[in-house]
N, C-alpha and C positions, 0 to 999 in steps of 0.2 A: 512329461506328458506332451504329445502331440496334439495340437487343436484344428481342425479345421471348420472354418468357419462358413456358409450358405445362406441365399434367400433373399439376397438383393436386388436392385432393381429400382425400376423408373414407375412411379406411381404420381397420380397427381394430390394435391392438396386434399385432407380431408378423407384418404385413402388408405390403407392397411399394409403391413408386411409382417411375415412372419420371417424371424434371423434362427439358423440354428448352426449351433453347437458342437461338432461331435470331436471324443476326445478316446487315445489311445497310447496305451505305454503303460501308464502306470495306471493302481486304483482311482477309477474318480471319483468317486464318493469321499476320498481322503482332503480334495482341493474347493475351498468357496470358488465361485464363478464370476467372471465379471462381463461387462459390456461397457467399453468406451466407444467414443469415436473423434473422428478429426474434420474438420470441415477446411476446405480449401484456404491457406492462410492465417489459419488458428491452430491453435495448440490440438492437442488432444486432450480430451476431457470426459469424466467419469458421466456414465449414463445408469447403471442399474449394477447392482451387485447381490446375489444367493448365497445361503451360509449352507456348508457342507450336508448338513441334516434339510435343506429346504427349506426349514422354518422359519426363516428370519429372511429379510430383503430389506430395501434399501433404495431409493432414487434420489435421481438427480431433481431437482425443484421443476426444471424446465421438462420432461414427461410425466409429472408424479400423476398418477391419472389417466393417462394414456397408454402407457407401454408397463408389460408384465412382464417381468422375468420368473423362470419354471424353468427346472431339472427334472432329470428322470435319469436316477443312478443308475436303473436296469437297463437301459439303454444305452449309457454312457454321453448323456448330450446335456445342452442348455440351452434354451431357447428366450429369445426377446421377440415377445408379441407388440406391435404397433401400432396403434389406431392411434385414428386421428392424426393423420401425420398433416406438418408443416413444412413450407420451404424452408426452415432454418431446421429442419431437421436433416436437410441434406448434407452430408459425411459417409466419411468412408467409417464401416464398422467392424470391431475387431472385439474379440472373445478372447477371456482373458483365466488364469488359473492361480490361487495361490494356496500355501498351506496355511492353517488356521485351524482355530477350537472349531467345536462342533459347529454350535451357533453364531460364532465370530462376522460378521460381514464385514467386509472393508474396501474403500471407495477409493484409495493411497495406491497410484501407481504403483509406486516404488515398492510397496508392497506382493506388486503382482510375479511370480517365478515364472510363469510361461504363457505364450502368447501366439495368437495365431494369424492367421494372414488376414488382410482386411475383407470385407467385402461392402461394395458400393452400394448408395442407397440414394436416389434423387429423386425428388419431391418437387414438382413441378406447379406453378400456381393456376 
């Protein structure tokens, strides 16, 4: 499956982004969804993850509350809503695909088979 990911951007403190998603090649309805990011000199690190069926999710401690993740299998996409953003929210963010059970969610990289380009996201104070 090919990902291509959208909807970054320079926002200030306390601000909004919407990230989306879109995926093509194979079924996506068949792959959970994820969302990491990387911030300048840090690893990469799990932000939100959707289980194939929608109905199970998953966050990182550091957005649990402010950012939602939401698919929409008829469209082919994933999207990570943002509020309330912070400067240590700023990373590059990338959209991520793995297989798994219906409701399976998983935050494990290494778990993830396909992945899509980043896209920047800077939160200024």
């Amino acid at each position: 499956v090919q990902l291509q990911a959208s909807g970054g951007g320079s926002v200030q403190a306390g601000g909004s982004l919407r990230l989306s998603c879109a995926a093509s090649g194979r079924t996506f309805s068949g792959y959970g969804m994820g969302w990491f990011r990387q911030a300048p000199g840090k690893d990469r690190e799990f932000v939100a993850a959707i289980s194939r069926s929608g109905l199970m999710t998953y966050y990182a401690d550091s957005v649990k509350g402010r950012f939602t993740i939401s698919r929409d299998n008829a469209k082919n996409t994933a999207d990570l809503q943002m509020n309330s953003l912070k400067p240590e929210d700023t990373a590059v963010y990338y959209c991520a695909a793995y297989l798994g059970g219906t409701n399976y969610v998983s935050k494990a990289q290494n778990e993830y088979d396909y992945w899509g380009q980043g896209t920047l996201v800077t939160v200024s104070s």
